[in-house]
ZALONU-819365 format. One record per residue (C-alpha): residue in one letter; residue number from 0; x, y, z. Coordinates in steps of 0.001 Angstrom, whole numbers, plus 524288, in hexadecimal, padded with zeros to 5 digits. Layout:
BEGIN
+--------+-----+-------+-------+-------+
| residu | num |     u |     v |     w |
+--------+-----+-------+-------+-------+
|      A | NUM |     X |     Y |     Z |
...
+--------+-----+-------+-------+-------+
END
This chain:
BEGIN
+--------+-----+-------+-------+-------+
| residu | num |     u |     v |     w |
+--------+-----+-------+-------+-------+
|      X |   0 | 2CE20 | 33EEF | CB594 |
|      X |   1 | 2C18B | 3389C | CBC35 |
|      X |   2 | 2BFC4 | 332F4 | CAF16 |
|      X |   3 | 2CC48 | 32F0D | CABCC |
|      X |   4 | 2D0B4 | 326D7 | CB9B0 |
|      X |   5 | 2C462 | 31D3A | CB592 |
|      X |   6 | 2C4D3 | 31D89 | CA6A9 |
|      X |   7 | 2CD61 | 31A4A | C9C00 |
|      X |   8 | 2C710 | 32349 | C90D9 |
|      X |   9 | 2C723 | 32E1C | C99CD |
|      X |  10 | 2D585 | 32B32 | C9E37 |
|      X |  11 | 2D7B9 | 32A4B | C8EF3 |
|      X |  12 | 2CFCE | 33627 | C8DDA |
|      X |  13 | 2D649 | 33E26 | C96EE |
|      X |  14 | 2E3AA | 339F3 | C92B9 |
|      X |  15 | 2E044 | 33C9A | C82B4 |
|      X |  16 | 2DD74 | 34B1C | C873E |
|      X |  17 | 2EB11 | 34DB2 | C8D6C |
|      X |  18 | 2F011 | 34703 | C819A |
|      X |  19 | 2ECF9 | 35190 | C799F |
|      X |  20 | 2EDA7 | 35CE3 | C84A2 |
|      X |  21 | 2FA3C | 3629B | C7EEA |
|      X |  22 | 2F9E7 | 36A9C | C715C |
|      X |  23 | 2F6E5 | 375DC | C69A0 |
|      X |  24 | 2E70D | 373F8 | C6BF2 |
|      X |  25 | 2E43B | 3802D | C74A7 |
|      X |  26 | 2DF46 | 375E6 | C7EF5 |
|      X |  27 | 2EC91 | 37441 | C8658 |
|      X |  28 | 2E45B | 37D06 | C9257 |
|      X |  29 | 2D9D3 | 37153 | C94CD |
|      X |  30 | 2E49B | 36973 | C9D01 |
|      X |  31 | 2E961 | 375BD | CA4EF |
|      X |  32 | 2DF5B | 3740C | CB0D1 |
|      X |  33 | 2E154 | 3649B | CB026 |
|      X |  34 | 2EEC4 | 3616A | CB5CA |
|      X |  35 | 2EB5D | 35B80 | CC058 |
|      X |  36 | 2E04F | 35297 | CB990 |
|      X |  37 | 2EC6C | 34ECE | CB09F |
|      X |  38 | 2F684 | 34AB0 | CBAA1 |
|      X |  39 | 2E8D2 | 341FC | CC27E |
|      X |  40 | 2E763 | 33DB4 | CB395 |
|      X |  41 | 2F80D | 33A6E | CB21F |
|      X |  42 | 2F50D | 331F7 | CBEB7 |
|      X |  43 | 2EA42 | 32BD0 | CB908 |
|      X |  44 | 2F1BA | 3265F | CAE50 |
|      X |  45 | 2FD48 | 32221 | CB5B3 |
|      X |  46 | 2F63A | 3194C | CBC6E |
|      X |  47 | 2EDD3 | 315E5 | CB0B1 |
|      X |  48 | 2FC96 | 3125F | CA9E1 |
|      X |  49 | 30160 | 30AAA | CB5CA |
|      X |  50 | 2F491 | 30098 | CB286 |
|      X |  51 | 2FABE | 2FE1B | CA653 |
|      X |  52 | 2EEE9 | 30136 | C9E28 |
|      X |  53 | 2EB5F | 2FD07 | C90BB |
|      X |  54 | 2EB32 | 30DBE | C8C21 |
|      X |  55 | 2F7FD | 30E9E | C938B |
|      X |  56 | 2FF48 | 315B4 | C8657 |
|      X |  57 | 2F286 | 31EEE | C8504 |
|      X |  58 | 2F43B | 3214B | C958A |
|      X |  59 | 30254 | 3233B | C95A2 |
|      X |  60 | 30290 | 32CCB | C8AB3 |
|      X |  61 | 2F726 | 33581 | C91E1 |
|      X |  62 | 2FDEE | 33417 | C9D41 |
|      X |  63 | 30916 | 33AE8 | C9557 |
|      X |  64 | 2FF17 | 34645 | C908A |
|      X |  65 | 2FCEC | 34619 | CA09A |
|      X |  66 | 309AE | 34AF5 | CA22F |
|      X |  67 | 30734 | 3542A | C964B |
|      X |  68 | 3120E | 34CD7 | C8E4F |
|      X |  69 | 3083C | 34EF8 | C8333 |
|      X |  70 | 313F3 | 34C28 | C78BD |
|      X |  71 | 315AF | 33D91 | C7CD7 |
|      X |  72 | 3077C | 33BA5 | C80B1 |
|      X |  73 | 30563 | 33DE3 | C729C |
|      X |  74 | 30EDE | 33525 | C6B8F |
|      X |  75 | 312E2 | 32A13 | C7536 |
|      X |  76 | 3109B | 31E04 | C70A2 |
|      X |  77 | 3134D | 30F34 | C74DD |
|      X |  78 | 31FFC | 310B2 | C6D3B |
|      X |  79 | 31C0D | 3041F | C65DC |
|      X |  80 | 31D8B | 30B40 | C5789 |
|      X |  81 | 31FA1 | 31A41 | C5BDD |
|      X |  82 | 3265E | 32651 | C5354 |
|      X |  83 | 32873 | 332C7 | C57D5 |
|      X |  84 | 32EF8 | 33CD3 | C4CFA |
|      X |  85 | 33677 | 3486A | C535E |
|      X |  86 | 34205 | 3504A | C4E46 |
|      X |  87 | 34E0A | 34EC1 | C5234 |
|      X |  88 | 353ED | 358FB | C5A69 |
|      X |  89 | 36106 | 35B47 | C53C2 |
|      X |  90 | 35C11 | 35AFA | C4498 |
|      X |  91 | 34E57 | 35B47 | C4619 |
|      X |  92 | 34C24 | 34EFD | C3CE6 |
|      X |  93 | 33E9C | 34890 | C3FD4 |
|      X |  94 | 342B9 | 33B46 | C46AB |
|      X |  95 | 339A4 | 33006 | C48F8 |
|      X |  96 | 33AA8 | 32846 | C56B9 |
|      X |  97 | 33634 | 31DE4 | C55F2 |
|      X |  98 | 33222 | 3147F | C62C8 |
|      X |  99 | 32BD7 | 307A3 | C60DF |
|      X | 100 | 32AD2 | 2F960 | C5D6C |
|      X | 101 | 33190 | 2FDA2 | C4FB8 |
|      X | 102 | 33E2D | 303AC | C5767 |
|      X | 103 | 342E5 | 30E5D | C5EE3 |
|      X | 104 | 3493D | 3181B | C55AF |
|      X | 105 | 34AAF | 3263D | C5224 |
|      X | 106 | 34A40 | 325DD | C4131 |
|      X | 107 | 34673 | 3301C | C3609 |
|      X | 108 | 33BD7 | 32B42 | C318C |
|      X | 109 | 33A98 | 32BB4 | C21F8 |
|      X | 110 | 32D82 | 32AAB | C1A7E |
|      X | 111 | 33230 | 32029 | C10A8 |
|      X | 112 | 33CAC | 3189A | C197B |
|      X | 113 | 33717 | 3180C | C2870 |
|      X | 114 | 33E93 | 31C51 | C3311 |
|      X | 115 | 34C8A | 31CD5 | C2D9D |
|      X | 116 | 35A4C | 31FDA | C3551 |
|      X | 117 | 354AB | 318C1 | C42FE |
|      X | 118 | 35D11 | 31A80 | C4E59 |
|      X | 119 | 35A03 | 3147F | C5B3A |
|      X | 120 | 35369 | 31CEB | C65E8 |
|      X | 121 | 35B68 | 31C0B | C708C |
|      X | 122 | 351F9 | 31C44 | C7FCC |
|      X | 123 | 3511F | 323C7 | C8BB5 |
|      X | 124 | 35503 | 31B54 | C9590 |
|      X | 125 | 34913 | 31A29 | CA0D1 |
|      X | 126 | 352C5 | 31FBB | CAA7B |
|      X | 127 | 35495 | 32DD2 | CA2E4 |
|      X | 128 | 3455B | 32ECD | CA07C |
|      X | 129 | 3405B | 33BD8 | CA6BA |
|      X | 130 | 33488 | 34337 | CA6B4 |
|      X | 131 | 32850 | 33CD4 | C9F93 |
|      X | 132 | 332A4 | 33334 | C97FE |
|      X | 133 | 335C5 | 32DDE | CA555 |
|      X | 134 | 32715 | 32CFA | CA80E |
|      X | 135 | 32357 | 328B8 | C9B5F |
|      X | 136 | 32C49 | 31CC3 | C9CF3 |
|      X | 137 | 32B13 | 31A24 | CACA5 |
|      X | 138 | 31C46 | 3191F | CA9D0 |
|      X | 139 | 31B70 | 311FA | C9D40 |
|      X | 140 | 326F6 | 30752 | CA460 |
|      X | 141 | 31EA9 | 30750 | CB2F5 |
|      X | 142 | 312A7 | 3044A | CA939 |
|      X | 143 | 3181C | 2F888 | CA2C2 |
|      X | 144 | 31981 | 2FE21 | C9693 |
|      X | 145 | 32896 | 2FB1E | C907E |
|      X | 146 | 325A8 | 2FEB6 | C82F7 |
|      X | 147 | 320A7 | 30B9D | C86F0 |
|      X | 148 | 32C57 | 30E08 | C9040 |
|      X | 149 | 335B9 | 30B2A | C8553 |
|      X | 150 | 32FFE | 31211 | C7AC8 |
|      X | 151 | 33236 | 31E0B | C857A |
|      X | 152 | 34149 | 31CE7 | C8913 |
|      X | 153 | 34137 | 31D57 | C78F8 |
|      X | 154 | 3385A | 32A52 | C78C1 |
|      X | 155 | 3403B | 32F27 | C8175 |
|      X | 156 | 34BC2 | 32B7D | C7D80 |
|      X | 157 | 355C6 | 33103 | C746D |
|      X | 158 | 3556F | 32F64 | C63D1 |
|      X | 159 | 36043 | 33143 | C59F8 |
|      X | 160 | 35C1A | 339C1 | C4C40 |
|      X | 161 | 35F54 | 332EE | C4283 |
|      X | 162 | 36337 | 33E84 | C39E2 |
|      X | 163 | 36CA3 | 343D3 | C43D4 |
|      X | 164 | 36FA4 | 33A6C | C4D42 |
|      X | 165 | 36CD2 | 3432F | C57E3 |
|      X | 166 | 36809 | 33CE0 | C64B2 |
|      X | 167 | 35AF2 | 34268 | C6BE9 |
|      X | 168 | 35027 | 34017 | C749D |
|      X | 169 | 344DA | 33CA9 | C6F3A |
|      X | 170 | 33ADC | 33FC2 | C7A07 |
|      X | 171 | 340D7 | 34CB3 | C7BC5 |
|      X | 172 | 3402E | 34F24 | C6B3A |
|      X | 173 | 33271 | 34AAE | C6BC0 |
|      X | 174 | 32E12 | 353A1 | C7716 |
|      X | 175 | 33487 | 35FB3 | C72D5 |
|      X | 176 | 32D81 | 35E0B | C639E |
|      X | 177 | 31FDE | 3595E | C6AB7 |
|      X | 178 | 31C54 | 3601B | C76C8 |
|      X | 179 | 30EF9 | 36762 | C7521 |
|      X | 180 | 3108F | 37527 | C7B17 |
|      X | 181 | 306C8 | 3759A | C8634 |
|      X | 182 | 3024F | 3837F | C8A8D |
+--------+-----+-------+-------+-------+
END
């Protein structure tokens, strides 16, 4: 933490570790005497976020791994050309969601055709956020940072299959298939 408070490669350092914290490595003990190293460390890069930084994507997702929300840490992006492939509830066909400056869509996605069958993802309204949605998107708005904001009310928002119309959420889908286990 000395390190990290003056430094951005240890800050980066420090955050790539909690990162990959979560999984099936045998390590998932290391972190168990550091909680409160990792909530001085969750401060840290609050107000490391709120100076708008240039590694502000790279901060805000180990500020996620802070919270151990290891699954988003991992796959978050700046929802400029994002996919994220999860089955769908009801008939367990894989469906792509797509987020980014090529549309906002849940599709199959076929080898020879592209993504095939879109149908528009339909947001979480800012007001029904809760938990680490809400604080995904109050943070990424206070920040300045729209197109991150967005791309959350649509992660968090709900997706139609396109094999059998049925309606879900997709944060909730992709939580429940990517969760590490922690011991």
């Amino acid at each position: 933490m000395r390190l990290a408070s003056k430094s951005a490669r240890a800050r980066g350092l420090a955050g790539a570790i909690l990162r990959r914290a979560a999984g099936n490595h045998g390590c998932d003990d290391l972190l168990a005497d550091c909680a409160d190293s990792i909530a001085e460390f969750r401060k840290l890069l609050d107000r490391h976020l709120q100076s708008r930084p240039a590694d502000y994507l790279a901060s805000f997702l180990d500020s996620l791994a802070a919270k151990e929300e290891y699954h988003w840490s991992a796959v978050l992006g700046d929802f400029t050309d994002d996919f994220y492939h999860l089955p769908c509830p009801h008939c367990a066909m894989e469906v792509t969601i797509a987020i980014g400056d090529h549309g906002r869509y849940s599709a199959i996605r076929d080898w020879h055709l592209g993504d095939i069958d879109r149908r528009d993802l339909r947001p979480a309204s800012p007001e029904a956020l809760s938990g680490t949605g809400r604080w995904m998107h109050e943070t990424a708005v206070r920040d300045g940072h729209g197109a991150l904001a967005d791309g959350i009310d649509r992660i968090f928002g709900q997706a139609e299959c396109p094999r059998c119309a049925s309606v879900f959420n997709i944060a909730d889908e992709y939580t429940s298939t990517n969760r590490p286990v922690l011991r």
